[in-house]
C-alpha positions in Angstrom: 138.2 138.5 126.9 137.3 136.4 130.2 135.2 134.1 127.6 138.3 133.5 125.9 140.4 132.6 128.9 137.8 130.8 130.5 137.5 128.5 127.2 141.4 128.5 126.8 141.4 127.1 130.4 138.6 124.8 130.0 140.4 123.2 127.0 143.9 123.0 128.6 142.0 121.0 131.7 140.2 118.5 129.1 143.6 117.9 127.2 145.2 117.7 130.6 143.3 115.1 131.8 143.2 113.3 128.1 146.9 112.5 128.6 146.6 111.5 132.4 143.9 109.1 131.8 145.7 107.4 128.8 149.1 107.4 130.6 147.5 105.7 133.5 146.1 102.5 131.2 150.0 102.4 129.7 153.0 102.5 131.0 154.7 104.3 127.5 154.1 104.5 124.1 156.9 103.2 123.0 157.3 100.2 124.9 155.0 96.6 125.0 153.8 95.2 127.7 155.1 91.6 128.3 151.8 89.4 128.7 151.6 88.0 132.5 151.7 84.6 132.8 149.2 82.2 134.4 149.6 81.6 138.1 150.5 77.8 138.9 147.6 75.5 140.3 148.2 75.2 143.9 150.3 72.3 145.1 148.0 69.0 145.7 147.9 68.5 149.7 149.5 65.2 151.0 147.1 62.2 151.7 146.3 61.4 154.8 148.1 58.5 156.6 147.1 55.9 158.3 147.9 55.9 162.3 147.9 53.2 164.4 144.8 54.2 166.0 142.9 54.1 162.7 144.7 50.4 161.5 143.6 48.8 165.2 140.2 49.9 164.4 140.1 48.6 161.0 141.4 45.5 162.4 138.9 44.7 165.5 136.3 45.7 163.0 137.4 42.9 160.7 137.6 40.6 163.2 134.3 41.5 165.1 132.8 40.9 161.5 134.8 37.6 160.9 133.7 36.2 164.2 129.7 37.3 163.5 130.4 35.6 160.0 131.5 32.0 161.4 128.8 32.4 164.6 126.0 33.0 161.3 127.1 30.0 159.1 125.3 27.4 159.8 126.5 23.4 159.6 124.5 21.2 156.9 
């Protein structure tokens, strides 16, 4: 007798957690999942801009280069 209930109980637990496993995975039976869609690439970050700091740079630079330039050429 205690064989019997012990087996009885033993397969009640097994089906028990059959059907809690395979409940978790799926939502229902009866219904489809809708495929998720791919998440967007990120949005592309603004370029930088160009301050006045940077442009007055760029410009004494060009001229500091300009200058060395003429001072280098030499007259035939």
């Amino acid at each position: 007798m205690m064989k019997r209930t012990l087996l009885i109980s033993f397969s009640l637990f097994l089906l028990c957690s059959a059907v809690s496993v395979t409940a978790q995975e799926d939502d229902s039976w009866f219904t489809r999942r809708q495929p998720s869609r791919p998440t967007p690439p990120p949005p592309e970050e603004p370029g930088v801009p160009l301050d006045g700091g940077l442009i007055g740079l760029i410009a004494a630079g060009g001229a500091l280069g300009y200058k060395r330039y003429k001072g280098r050429k030499t007259p035939d």
